[in-house]
Structures are given as structure tokens and as C-alpha cells.
C-alpha positions in Angstrom: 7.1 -36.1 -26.3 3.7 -37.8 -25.9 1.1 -36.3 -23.9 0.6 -37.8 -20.5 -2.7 -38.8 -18.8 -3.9 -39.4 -15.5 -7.1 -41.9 -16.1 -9.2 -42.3 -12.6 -11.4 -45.4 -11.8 -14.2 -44.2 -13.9 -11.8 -43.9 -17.3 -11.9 -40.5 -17.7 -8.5 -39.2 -18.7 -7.6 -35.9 -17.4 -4.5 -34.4 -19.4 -1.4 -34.0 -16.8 -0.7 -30.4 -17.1 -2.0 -29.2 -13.8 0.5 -28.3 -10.7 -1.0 -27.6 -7.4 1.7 -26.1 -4.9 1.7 -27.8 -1.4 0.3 -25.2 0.1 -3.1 -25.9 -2.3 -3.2 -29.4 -0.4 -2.3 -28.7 3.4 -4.8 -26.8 4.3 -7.9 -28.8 2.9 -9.6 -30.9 5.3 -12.3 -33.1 3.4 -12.3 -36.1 2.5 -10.9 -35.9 -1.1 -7.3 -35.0 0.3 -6.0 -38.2 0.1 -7.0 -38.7 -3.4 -5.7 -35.3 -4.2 -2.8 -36.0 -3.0 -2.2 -39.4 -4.6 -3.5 -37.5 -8.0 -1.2 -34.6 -8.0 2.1 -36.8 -7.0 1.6 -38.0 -10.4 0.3 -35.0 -11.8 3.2 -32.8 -10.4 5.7 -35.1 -11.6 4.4 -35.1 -15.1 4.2 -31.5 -15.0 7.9 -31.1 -13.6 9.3 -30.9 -17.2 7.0 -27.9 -18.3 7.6 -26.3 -15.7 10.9 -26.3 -15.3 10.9 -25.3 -18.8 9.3 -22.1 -17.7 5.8 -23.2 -18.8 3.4 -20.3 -16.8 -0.1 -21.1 -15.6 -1.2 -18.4 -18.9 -0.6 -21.2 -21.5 -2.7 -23.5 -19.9 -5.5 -21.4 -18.2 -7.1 -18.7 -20.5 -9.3 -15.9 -18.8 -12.3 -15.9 -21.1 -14.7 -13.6 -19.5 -14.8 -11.5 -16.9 -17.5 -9.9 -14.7 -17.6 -7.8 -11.6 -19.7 -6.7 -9.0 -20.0 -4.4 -5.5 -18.3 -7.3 -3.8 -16.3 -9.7 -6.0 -14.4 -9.7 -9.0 -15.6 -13.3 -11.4 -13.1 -15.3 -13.8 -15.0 -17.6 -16.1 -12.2 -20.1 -17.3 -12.4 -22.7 -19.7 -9.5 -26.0 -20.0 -7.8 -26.1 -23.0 -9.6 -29.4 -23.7 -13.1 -26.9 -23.9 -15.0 -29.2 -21.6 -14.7 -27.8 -18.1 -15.4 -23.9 -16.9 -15.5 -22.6 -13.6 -16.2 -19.3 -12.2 -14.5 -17.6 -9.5 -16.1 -15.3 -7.4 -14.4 -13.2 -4.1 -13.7 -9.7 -2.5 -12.3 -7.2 -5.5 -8.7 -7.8 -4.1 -8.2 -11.5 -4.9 -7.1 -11.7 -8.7 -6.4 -8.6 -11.2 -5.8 -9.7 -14.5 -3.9 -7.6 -17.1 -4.9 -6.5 -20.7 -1.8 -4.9 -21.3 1.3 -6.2 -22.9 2.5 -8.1 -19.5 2.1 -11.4 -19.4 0.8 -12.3 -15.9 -2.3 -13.1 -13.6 -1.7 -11.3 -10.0 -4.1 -14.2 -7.7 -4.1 -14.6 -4.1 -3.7 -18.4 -5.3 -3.1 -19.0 -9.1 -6.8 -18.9 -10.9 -5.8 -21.8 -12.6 -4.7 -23.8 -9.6 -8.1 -22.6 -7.3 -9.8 -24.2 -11.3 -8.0 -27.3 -10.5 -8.4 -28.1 -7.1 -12.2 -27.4 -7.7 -12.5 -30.0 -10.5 -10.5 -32.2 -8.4 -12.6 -32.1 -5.4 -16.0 -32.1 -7.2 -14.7 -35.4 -8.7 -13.7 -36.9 -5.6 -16.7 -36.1 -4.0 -18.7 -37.9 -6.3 -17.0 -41.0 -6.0 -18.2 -40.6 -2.4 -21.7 -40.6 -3.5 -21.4 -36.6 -2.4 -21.7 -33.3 -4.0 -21.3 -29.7 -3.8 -23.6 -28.9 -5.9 -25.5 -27.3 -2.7 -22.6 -24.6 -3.0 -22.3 -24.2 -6.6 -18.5 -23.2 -8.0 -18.3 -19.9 -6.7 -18.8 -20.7 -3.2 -16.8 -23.8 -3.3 -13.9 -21.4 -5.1 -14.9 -19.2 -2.3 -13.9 -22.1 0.4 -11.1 -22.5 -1.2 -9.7 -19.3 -0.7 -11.0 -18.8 2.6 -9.0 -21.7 3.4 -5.9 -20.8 1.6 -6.2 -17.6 3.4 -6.4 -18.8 7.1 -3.5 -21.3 6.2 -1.7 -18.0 5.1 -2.6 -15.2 7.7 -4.8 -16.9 10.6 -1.1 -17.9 12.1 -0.9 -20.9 14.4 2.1 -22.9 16.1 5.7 -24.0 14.8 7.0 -26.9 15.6 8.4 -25.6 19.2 4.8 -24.8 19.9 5.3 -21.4 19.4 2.7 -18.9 18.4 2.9 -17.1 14.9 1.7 -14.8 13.1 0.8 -16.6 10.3 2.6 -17.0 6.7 2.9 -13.8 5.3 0.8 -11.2 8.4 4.7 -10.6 9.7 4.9 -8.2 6.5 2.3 -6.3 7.6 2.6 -6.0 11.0 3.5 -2.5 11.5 6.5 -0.8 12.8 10.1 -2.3 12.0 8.0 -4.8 10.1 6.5 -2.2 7.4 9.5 0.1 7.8 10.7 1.2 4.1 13.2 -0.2 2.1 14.5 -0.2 -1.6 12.3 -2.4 -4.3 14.0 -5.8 -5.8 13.5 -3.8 -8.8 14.2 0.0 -8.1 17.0 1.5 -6.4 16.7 4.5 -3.8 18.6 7.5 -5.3 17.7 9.9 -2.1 15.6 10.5 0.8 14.1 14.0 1.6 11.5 15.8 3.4 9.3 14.7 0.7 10.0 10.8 1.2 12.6 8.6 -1.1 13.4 9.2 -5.0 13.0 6.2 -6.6 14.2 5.0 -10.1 14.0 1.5 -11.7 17.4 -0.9 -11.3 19.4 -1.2 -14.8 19.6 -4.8 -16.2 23.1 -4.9 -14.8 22.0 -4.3 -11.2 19.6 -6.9 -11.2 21.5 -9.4 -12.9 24.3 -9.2 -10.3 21.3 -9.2 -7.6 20.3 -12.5 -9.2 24.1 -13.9 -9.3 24.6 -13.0 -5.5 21.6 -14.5 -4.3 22.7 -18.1 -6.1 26.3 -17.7 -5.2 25.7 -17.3 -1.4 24.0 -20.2 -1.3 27.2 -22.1 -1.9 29.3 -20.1 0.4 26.5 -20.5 2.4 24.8 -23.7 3.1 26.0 -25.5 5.8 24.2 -28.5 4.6 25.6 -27.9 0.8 21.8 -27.5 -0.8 23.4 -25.6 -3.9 20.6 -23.7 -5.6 18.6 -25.8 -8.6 15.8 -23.8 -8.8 14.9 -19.8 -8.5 11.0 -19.8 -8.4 9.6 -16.0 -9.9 6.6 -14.5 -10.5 5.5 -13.4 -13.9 5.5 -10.4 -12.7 8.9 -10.7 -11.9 9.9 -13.1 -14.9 8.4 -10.2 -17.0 10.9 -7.8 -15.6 13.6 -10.2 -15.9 13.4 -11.2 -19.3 12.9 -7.6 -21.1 15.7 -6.3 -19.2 18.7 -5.2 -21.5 22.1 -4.8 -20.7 25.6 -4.3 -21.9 28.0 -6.9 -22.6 31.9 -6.9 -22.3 31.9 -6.3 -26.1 29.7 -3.3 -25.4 26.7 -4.8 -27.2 23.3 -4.3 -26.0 21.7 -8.3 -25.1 19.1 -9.5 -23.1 19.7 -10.0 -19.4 18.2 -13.5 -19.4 20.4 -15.3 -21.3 23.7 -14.1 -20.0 22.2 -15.5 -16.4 21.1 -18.5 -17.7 24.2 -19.2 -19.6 26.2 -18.0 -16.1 24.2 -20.4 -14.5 23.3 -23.6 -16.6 22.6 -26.2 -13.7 20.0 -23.4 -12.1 15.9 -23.9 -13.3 14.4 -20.5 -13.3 10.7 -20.6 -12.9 7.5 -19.5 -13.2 4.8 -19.3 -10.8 2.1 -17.2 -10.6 1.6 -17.2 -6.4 4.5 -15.2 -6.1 3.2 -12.8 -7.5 0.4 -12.3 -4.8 1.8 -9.2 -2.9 0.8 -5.8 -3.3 3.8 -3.4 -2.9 2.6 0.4 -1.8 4.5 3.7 -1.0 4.1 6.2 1.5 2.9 9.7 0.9 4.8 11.2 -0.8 6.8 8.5 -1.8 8.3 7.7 1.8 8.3 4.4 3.8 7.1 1.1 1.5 4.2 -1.1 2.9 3.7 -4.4 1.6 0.4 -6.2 2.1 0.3 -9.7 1.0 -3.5 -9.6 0.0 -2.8 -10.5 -3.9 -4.4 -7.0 -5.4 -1.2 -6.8 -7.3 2.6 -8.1 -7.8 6.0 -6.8 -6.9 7.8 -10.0 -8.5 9.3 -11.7 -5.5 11.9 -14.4 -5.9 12.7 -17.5 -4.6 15.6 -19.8 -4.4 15.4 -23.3 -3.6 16.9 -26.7 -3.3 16.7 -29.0 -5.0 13.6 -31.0 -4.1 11.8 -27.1 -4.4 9.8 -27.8 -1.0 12.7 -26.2 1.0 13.4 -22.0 0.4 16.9 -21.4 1.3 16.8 -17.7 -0.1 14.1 -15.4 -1.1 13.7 -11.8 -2.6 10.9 -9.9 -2.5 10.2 -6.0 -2.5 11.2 -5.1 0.8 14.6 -7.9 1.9 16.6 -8.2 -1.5 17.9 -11.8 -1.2 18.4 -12.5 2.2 20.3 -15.9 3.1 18.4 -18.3 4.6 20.7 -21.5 5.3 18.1 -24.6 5.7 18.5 -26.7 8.5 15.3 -28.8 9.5 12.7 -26.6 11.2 15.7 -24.3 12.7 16.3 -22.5 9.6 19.8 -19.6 10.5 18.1 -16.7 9.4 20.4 -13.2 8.7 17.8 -11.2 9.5 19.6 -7.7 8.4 17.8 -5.8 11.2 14.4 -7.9 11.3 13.0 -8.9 14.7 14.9 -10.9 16.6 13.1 -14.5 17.5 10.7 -13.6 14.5 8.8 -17.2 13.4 7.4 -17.5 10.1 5.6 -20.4 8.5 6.4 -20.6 5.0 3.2 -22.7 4.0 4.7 -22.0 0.2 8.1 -23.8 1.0 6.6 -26.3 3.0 9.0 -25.3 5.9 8.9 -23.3 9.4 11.8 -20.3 9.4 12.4 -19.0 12.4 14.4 -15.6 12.1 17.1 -15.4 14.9 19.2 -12.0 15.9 
């Protein structure tokens, strides 16, 4: 396949293999948005094909130095292409990286897409005769986030004018909303004075977690938007893809296949936002906590439609694949014991879900 381009008014090519979410783009408010947005149209659908072939942000963003200080944690990046580097700079929380034998980042925002909506900006600023070179990288990076953040956790008002919390802050709200419950990827084998045994899930378990979650969406839907796509972390593709289990011959084989093969029409993947939640048990191992502040993954799982703006079922630590059934901005929510009336704005799915008793 030939490499595609993007080539701007001033000639310079910029290779299209850069995604930026929609959540990147709705919460900037300068004056490069409408470029941005008419760039990564074409950008995102040139991309489509890596990424649905479970192309992650790691083969196309490489961490090549790192430094840290009282106050922020610094990725200096360079493109592929070698002629581009940026340096992100923030609170110690935003991205971990690991050295380890994983294969993931663990960002607020994907390091490579904050890299790209920098470069982006920068260059649409200077057609504007503008710059940020006032700010340098790191505190545009910096603006970024900031952004990103309010968009995610500042809250706001749904459609019925309704207050909410904000995208993710209904996680962490305390109470029934941080009340414990059993990992996507570990199973609760007993609860005790001492808190809840834990132990990891067997291939098998997770497979037929996987298979449920894509079934129920066609006995579910009442608008028939079969699953195409189930959007993981790496974090969570990690798990998923080194998991073994045993076939009807009684061989042992990789989970991955066997769901993929179960599934052929279904796209799995990967994207490095959903790994932004840090998943935490109580003392002594009792009641689970999840604060979405990107310090570190717990591999949650989406499944979408098929134009991948609308999330008709999600997984995460604490709700293992609860139905959502997408209807406009009154999405029929089984919220298995959640608040009643909670409202939620998905800024990822580019959709309002409104839980309902």
C-alpha cells in the first residue's frame, strides 16, 4: 500500500499516520480548530486501516528520553520521520511509561496524540501570522491537558440542560459510586473481615466476558447497531492477547484468535486513552476505588457501532460489560444498581448517557 500524505498550503507533506480522538478536538477553542478539524477528517480516515488493524500509538510514537522533577514527569518524543520532538511536561500523575515487557503508555491523553495536536496547532497558528512560542511546548502541552481535563472532569450540561458531573468524576464520587466490585480481569473468590480475595480471571472467563458483551448487543439494540468495533487499551489488549486457554481438543491456544475467529465482522482495537484510569484497593484488600486521573491502567473496554463515535457497551474495572442500547442523547442505561437519573457525558464516544433506574 502506498504511503499517504496530507500536504498543507505551504507544501509540506505530513505523513497520515496520526489519529486524534474527538475528544482531542471539542474542547479546543482557538482559532486552529477549524483547520484541525478539516486536517484530521482526512488524517483519521487514512489512518482507519492501521488502526483497525490494531496499529497502537507505540509503533508510531517512541519515548526517547525521559526526565522528572518535584512537579512533573517530561516525555521528549521524536516522529518517526526524526524532524519533530516535543516535550511534555505536567503533575507526576499524567503519563507512566513502562520498561518492562508490556507494551503500553498509561496517558491522561495518548503522548502521541497531545505530540500531534501540538504540531498541529503550532502550524496553524503560523499561518495566522501567530505563535506560541511565548509558551514554549511544555506549556502549550500543558494547555492541552488542562483543557482535556476540564472537558473530562469540570462537568457541565447535557442536552436537557441538566447539570453533570463531568465525563469520568461520577467514578469517583464516593459512596455507591466507589463501592467495590470485581476487576474485568480478576474474579472475587471471598470476602472477609480482612476485605475481598482476589485472583486473576482464566483465559476462558474472559473470553466468554468478551463474547457476552458483543452478543448482547444484538439481542439488544433496539436500533440494530450490531457491534463493529471493541476499542481496548493496551493495557487491556496486553492481557487479552497473552491469555491461554483450552480448546475443545484440549489443546492449550491463545485466547485471541479463537475470539477473533468467533467473531470475524468485529475490529478489535487499540487505544491508548483507555487505558487512563487508575484502579486501587482498599485496605486490606476491601472495597475498589477507581480514579480516572491516568497514573495507571486497568484495561477498560469498549464496544461500539459502527461509525465508533457512538459506545453502546463498555467494560471497565468496576461494571463488567454493562448494556448500553444507543438511542440519540437518551441512551437506556441497565444500570445494575448505579444511581438512578445518573448523567454522564461520554466526551470519548462523542455521546451524552444518561443512566435511568
Amino acid at each position: 500500500m502506498n504511503k499517504v500524505f496530507v500536504q498543507d498550503s505551504t507544501g509540506h507533506k505530513t505523513p497520515a499516520s496520526w489519529y486524534i480522538p474527538p475528544q482531542a478536538l471539542e474542547v479546543m477553542d482557538t482559532n486552529s480548530t477549524r483547520l484541525l478539524l478539516s486536517e484530521v477528517t482526512k488524517l483519521e480516515a487514512a489512518f482507519a486501516e492501521y488502526q483497525m488493524r490494531g496499529t497502537s500509538f507505540r509503533e508510531l510514537f517512541a519515548v526517547e528520553a525521559i526526565e522528572s522533577g518535584v512537579d512533573y514527569v517530561g516525555y521528549k518524543q521524536k516522529l518517526k520521520t526524526g524532524k519533530a520532538e516535543f516535550i511534555s511536561r505536567n503533575a507526576t500523575s499524567f503519563p507512566t511509561v513502562s520498561t518492562g515487557m508490556k507494551p503500553y503508555m498509561k496517558p491522561v491523553i495518548p503522548i502521541g496524540v497531545a505530540y500531534t495536536i501540538n504540531l498541529f496547532e503550532e502550524r496553524a497558528l503560523n499561518r495566522w501570522g501567530m505563535s506560541v512560542e511565548q509558551d514554549g511546548p511544555e506549556d502549550c502541552a500543558q494547555y492541552i491537558d488542562q483543557k482535556l481535563d476540564e472537558g473530562a472532569h469540570a462537568g457541565g450540561k447535557d442536552p436537557d440542560g441538566l447539570e453533570i458531573e463531568g465525563a469520568f468524576d461520577w467514578m469517583n464520587g464516593g459512596g455507591s459510586y466507589a463501592t467495590g466490585g470485581t476487576s474485568f480481569y480478576e474474579v472475587t473468590l471471598g470476602t472477609g473481615v480482612s476485605g475481598n480475595t482476589w485472583a486473576a480471571k482464566t483465559g476462558a472467563e474472559i473470553y466468554a466476558d468478551i463474547a457476552a458483551g458483543i452478543m448482547a448487543i444484538y439481542r439488544n439494540s433496539q436500533k440494530n447497531c450490531v457491534c463493529k468495533v471493541v476499542a481496548m487499551g493496551m493495557d487491556a489488549y496486553y492481557e487479552f492477547s497473552r491469555k491461554l486457554i483450552t480448546d475443545a481438543g484440549g489443546a492449550t491456544v491463545k485466547l485471541e484468535p479463537v475470539v477473533r475467529a468467533a467473531f470475524p465482522d468485529v475490529k478489535f482495537v487499540i487505544d491508548p486513552w483507555l487505558d487512563a484510569i487508575t484502579h486501587t484497593k482498599g485496605a486490606g484488600g476491601g472495597a475498589n476505588n477507581e480514579t480516572w486521573n491516568g497514573s495507571a491502567g486497568s484495561g477498560a473496554v469498549l464496544f461500539l457501532d459502527n461509525d465508533r463515535r457512538n459506545m453502546i457497551y463498555r467494560a471497565n474495572e468496576r461494571e463488567i460489560l454493562r448494556p448500553y442500547e444507543y438511542s440519540g442523547f437518551n441512551t437506556k442505561v441497565n444500570t445494575f444498581g448505579l444511581t438512578a437519573g445518573l448523567q454522564v457525558k461520554r466526551t470519548y464516544a462523542g455521546a451524552y448517557m444518561k443512566g435511568v433506574s
